[in-house]
C-alpha positions as CSV (number, residue, x, y, z in Angstrom):
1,X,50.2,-57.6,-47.6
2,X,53.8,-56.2,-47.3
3,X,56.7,-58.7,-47.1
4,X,57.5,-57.9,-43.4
5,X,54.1,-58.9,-42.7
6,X,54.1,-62.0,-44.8
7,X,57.4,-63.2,-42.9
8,X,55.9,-62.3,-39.6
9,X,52.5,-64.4,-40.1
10,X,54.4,-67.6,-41.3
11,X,56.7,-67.2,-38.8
12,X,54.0,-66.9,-35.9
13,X,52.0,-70.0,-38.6
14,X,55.3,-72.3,-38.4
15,X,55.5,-72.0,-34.7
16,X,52.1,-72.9,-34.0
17,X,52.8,-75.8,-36.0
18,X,55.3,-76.5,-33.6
19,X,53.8,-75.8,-30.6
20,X,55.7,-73.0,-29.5
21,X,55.5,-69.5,-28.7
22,X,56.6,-66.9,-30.8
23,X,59.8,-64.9,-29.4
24,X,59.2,-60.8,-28.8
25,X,61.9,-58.3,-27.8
26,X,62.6,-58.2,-24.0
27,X,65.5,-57.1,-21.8
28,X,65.8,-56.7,-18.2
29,X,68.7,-54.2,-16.8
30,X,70.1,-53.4,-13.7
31,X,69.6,-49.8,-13.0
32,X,72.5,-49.7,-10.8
33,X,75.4,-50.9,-12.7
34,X,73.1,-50.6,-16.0
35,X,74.1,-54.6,-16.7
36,X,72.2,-56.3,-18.6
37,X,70.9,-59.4,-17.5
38,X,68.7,-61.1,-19.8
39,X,68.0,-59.8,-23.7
40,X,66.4,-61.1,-26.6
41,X,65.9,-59.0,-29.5
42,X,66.4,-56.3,-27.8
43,X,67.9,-54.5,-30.9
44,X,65.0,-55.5,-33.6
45,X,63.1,-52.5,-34.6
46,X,59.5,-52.1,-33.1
47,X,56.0,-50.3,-33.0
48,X,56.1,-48.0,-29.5
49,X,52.5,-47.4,-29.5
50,X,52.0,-45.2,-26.2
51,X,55.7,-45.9,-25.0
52,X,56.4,-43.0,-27.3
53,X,54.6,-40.4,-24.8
54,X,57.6,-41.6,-22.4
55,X,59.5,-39.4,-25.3
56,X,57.1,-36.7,-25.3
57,X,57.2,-36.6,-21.1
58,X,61.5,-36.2,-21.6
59,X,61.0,-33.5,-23.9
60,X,58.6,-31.3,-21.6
61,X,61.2,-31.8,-18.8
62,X,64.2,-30.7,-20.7
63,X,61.7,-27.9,-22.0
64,X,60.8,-27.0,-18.3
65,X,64.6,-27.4,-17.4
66,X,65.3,-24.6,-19.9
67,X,62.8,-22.2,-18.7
68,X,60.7,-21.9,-22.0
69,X,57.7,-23.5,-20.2
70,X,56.7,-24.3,-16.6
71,X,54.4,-27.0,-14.7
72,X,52.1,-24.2,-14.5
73,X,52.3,-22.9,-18.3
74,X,48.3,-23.9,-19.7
75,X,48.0,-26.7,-22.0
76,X,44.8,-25.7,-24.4
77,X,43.3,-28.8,-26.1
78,X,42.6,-27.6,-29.6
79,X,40.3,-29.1,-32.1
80,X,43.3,-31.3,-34.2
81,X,44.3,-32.5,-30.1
82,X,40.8,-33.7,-29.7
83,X,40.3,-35.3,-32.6
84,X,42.9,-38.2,-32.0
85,X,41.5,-41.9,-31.1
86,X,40.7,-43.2,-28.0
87,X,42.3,-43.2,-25.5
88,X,41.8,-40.0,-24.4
89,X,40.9,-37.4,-21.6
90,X,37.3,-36.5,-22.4
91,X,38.3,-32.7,-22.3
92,X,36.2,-30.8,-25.0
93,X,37.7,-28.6,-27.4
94,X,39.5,-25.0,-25.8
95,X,39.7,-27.2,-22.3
96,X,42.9,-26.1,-20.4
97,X,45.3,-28.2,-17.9
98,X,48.5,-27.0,-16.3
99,X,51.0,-28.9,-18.0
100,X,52.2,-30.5,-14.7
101,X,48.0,-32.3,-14.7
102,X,48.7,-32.7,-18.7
103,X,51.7,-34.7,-17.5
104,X,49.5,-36.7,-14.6
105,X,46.9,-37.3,-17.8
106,X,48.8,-38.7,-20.3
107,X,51.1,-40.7,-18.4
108,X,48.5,-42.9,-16.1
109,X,45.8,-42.6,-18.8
110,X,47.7,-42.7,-21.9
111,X,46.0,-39.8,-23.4
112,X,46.7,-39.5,-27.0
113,X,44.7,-36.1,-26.9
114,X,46.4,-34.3,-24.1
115,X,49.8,-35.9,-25.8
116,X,49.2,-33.6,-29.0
117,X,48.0,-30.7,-26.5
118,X,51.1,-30.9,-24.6
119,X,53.2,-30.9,-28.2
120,X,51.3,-28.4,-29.9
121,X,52.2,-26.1,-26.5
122,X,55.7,-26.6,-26.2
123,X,56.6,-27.4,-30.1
124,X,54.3,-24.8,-31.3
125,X,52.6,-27.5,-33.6
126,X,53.1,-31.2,-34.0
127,X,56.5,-31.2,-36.4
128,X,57.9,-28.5,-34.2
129,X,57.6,-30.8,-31.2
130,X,58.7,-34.1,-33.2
131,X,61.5,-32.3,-34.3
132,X,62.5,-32.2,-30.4
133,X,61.6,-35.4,-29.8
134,X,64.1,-36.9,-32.9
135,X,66.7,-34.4,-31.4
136,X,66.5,-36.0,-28.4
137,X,66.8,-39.2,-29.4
138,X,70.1,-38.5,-31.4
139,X,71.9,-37.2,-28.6
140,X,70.7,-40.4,-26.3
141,X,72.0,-42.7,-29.0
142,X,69.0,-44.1,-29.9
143,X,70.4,-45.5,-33.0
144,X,66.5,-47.8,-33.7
145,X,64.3,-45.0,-32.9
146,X,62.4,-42.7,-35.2
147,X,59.0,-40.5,-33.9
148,X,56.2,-39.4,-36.0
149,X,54.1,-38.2,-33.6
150,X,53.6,-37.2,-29.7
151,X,51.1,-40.3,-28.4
152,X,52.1,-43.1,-30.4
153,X,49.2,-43.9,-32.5
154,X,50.4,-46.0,-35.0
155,X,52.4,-44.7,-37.8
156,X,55.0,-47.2,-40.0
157,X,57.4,-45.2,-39.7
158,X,57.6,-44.5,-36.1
159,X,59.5,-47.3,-34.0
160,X,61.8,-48.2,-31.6
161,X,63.3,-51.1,-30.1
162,X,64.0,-52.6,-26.6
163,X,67.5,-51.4,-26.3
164,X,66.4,-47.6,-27.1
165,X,63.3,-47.6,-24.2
166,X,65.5,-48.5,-21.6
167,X,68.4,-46.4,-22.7
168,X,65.2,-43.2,-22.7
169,X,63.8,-44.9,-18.7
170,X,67.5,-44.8,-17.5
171,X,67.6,-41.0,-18.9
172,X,64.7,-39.9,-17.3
173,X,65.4,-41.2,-13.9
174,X,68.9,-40.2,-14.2
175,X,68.2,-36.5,-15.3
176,X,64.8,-35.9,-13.9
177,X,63.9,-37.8,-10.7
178,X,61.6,-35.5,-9.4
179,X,59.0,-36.4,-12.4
180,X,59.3,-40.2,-11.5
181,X,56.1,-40.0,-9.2
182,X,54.2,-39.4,-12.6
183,X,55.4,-42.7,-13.5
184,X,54.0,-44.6,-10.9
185,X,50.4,-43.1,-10.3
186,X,48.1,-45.3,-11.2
187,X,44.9,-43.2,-10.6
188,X,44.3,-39.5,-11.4
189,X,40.8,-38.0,-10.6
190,X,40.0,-35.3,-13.1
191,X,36.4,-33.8,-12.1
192,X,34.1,-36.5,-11.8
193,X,36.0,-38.8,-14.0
194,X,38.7,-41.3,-12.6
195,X,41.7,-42.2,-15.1
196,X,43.3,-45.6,-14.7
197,X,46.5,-47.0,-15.9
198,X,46.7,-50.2,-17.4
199,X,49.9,-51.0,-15.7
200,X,48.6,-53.6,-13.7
201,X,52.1,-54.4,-12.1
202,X,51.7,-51.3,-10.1
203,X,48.6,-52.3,-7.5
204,X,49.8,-55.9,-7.8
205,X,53.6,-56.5,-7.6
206,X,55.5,-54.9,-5.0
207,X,58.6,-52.4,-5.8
208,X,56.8,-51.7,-8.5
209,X,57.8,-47.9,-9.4
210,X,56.5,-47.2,-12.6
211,X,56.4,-46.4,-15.7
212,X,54.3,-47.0,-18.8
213,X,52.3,-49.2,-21.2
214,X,51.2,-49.4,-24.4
215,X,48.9,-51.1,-27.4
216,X,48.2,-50.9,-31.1
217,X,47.6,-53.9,-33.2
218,X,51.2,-53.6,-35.2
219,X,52.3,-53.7,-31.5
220,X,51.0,-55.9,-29.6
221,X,50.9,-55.4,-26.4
222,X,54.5,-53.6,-24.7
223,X,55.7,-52.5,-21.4
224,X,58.4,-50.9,-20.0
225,X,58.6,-50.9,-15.5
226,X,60.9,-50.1,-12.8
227,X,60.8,-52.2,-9.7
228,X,63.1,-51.4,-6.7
229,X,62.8,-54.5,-4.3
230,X,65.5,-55.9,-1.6
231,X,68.1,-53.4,-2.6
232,X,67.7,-53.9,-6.0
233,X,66.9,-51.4,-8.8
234,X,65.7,-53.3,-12.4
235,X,64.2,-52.5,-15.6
236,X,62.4,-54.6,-17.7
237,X,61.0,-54.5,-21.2
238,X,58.6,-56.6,-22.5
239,X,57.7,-56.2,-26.5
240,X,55.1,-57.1,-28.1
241,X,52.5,-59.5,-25.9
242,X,49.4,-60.7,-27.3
243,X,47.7,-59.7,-24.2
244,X,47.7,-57.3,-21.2
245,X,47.9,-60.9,-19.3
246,X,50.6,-62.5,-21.3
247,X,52.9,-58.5,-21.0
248,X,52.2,-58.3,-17.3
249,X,53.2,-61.4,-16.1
250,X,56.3,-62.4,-18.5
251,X,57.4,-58.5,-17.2
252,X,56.9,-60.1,-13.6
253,X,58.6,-63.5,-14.1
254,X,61.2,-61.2,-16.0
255,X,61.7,-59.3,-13.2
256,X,61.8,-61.8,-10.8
257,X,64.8,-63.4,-12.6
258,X,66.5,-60.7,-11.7
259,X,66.2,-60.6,-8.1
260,X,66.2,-64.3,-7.8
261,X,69.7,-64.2,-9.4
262,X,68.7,-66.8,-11.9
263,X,69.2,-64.0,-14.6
264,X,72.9,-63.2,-14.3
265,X,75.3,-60.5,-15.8
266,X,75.5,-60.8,-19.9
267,X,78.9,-59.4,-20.0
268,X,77.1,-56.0,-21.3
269,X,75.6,-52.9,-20.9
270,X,72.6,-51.2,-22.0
271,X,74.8,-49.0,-23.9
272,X,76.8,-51.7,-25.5
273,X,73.7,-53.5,-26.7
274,X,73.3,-53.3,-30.3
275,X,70.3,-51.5,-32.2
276,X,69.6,-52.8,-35.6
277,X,69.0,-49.6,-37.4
278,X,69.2,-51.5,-40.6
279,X,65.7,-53.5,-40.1
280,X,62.3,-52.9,-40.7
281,X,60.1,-52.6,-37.5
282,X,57.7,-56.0,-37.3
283,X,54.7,-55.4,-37.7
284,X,52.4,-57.4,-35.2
285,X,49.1,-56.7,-37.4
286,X,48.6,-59.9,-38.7
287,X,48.8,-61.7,-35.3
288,X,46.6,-59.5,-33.0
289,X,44.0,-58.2,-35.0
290,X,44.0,-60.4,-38.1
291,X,42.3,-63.6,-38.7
292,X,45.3,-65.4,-37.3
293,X,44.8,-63.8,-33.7
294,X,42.4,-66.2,-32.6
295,X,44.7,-68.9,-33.0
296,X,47.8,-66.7,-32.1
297,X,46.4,-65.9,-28.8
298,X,45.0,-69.3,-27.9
299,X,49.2,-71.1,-28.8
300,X,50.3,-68.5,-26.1
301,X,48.1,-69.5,-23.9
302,X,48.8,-72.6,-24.3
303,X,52.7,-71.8,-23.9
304,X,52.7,-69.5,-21.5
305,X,49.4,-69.7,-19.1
306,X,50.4,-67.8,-16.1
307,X,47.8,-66.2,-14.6
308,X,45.4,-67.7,-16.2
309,X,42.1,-68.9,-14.3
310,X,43.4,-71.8,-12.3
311,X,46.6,-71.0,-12.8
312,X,49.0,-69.6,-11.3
313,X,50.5,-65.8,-11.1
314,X,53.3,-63.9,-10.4
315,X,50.9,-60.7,-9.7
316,X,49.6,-61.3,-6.3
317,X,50.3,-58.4,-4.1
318,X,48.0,-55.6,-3.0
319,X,49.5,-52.4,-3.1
320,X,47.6,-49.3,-2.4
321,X,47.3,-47.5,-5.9
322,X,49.3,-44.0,-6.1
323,X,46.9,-41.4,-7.0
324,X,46.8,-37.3,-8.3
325,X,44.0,-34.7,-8.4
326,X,44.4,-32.6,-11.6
327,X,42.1,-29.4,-11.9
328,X,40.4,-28.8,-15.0
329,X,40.6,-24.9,-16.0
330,X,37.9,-24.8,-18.1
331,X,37.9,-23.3,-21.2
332,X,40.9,-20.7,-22.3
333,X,40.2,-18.3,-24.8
334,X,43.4,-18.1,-27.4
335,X,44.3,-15.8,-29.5
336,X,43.0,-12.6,-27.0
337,X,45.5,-10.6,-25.2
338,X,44.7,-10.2,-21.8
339,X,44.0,-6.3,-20.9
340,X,47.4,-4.5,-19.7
341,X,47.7,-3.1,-15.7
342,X,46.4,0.0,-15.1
343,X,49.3,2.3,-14.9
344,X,50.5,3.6,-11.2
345,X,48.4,6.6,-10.0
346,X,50.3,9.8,-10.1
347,X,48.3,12.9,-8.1
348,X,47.6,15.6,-9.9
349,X,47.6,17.9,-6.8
350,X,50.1,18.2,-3.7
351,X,49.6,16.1,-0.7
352,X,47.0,17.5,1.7
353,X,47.7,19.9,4.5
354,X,46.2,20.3,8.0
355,X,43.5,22.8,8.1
356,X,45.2,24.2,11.5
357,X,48.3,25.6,9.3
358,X,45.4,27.6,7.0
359,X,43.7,29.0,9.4
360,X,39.8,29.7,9.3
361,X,37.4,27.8,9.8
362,X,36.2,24.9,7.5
363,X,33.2,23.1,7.6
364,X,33.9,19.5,9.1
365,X,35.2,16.6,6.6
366,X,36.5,18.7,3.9
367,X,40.4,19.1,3.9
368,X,42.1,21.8,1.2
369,X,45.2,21.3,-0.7
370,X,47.8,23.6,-1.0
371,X,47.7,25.8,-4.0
372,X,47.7,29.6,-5.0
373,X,47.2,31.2,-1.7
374,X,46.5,34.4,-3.5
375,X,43.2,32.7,-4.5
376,X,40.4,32.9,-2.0
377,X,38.8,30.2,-0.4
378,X,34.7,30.2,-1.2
379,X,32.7,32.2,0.8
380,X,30.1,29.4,3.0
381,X,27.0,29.2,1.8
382,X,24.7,32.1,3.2
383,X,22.5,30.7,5.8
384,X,19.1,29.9,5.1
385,X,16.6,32.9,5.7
């Protein structure tokens, strides 16, 4: 067991002793005036898990920007694509979205498949695209964040932290608007199958805009949503919960600090908020899928039992769910070029004249070009005797 892991176990042991829950990164930001109003750890290095396919959406949009792809450009699933862990799209091998329904698919589903499809299309193969995605995140100032892969299964050295997802949500809504439907959908029908999201907040706390979720066991579970309600524009992030339960409603009570005014202006901004580059990501492991996650789990309960049964939530609106239709082109062949247009016709003789300007007479339906006019026109057929 590494060291990090050791610390975090006897850290998440001591406070069990004491009764108390263990902290995780959040941070809530108003979009408007990008203020922060309430942070803790926001800085400390962390797992992304499928947070990291917010990256890989930002990258296709600057790609589409540029002109190299379009929504329309096909997104082939090859063999290394299907081959990642669940979750994924169900596609078989050579299946074929536009990249505009490989967009719907792995944002509301969290396909890790279609993630590496959409890569391997726009990157040419997996480093090509990382390569973007780390270029990106250099000129955004993303000072904790290192990618590894497209979809966010987990890798020790891919992480992020807090600060650096909310810096990456304000970019995308800032530079690319017109993608922030694909954010909050919360259903897309693909054939006979119906892909959900697991961002619960959407169908069940209103102003809810988007925009994505995520889970691996050095994670925990994380989220990252926009909610626009009573004039107000906020972001929160929530690091690190050791349940879809616990995540969705500490986001909610997050966010309703916000717009209750009960979390207040720090003094800073997003962009003044330190990173700690210097740190080694926790690793939530131990905790969630370890033998300590029994007892983990329960002293968060215990802490923190909103929404619980019999107890009470913050998630109780009904919103109708945003949903998309994405087309499944069946399977492309690669590798074949597709057969060149026939070339214009060109006639090989002059345009057809009137028969009148000939003179004779010609049997009916047959009209004679102009050519040498020293050569005879056939003699009819001799009549049958």
């Amino acid at each position: 067991m590494s060291f990090v892991r050791r610390l975090v176990l006897v850290l998440a042991l001591s406070c069990l002793a004491l009764g108390r829950v263990a902290a995780n990164p959040m941070l809530l930001v108003d979009m408007d005036n990008l203020a922060v109003l309430h942070a803790e750890d926001a800085g400390q290095p962390w797992h992304p898990a499928s947070l990291t396919k917010m990256m890989t959406a930002y990258v296709a949009f600057e790609e589409i920007a540029k002109g190299t792809v379009t929504l329309d450009t096909p997104v082939i699933l090859s063999k290394k694509a299907v081959n990642q862990a669940p979750s994924k799209s169900g596609l078989p091998v050579g299946s074929a979205l536009t990249l505009k329904d490989a967009l719907y698919v792995m944002l509301v589903k969290s396909a890790n498949d279609v993630a590496m499809a959409i890569a391997e299309t726009i990157g040419g193969d997996e480093a090509g695209f990382v390569a973007k995605m780390n270029d990106v995140a250099a000129r955004m100032g993303l000072n904790a964040t290192r990618f590894t892969n497209p979809n966010g299964l987990h890798d020790p050295g891919q992480y992020t932290s807090a600060r650096d997802l909310a810096v990456l949500a304000l970019y995308i809504q800032q530079s690319f608007p017109e993608y922030m439907p694909m954010f909050g959908t919360e259903v897309v029908q693909l054939g006979k199958a119906k892909l959900e999201s697991n961002n619960e907040l959407l169908t069940s706390f209103a102003g809810t805009t988007g925009m994505k979720t995520g889970y691996v066991c050095a994670s925990g579970l994380n989220m990252v949503v926009t909610v626009e309600r009573n004039g107000r524009r906020l972001l929160a992030v929530v690091l690190g919960g050791s349940s879809a339960r616990e995540r969705n409603e500490r986001t909610a009570e997050l966010v309703l600090k916000g717009l209750s005014g009960s979390a207040r202006p720090t003094g800073q901004t997003v962009l003044t908020l330190a990173d700690n580059p210097g740190v080694p990501p926790v690793d939530m492991t131990p905790l969630i899928c370890g033998k300590g996650a029994k007892a983990y789990v329960e002293a968060q309960q215990a802490a923190f039992p909103m929404g619980m049964k019999g107890q009470p939530s913050y998630l109780n609106d009904v919103v109708a769910p945003r949903s998309y239709v994405a087309t499944d082109l069946g399977r492309l062949a690669t590798g074949v070029s597709l057969p060149r247009p026939r070339p214009p016709h060109v006639p090989q003789f002059a345009a057809p004249v009137a028969a009148a300007s000939l003179g004779g007479d010609l049997r009916p339906g047959i009209t004679p070009v102009v050519g040498d006019p020293t050569v005879p026109f056939p003699r009819p057929r001799p009549a049958n005797l």
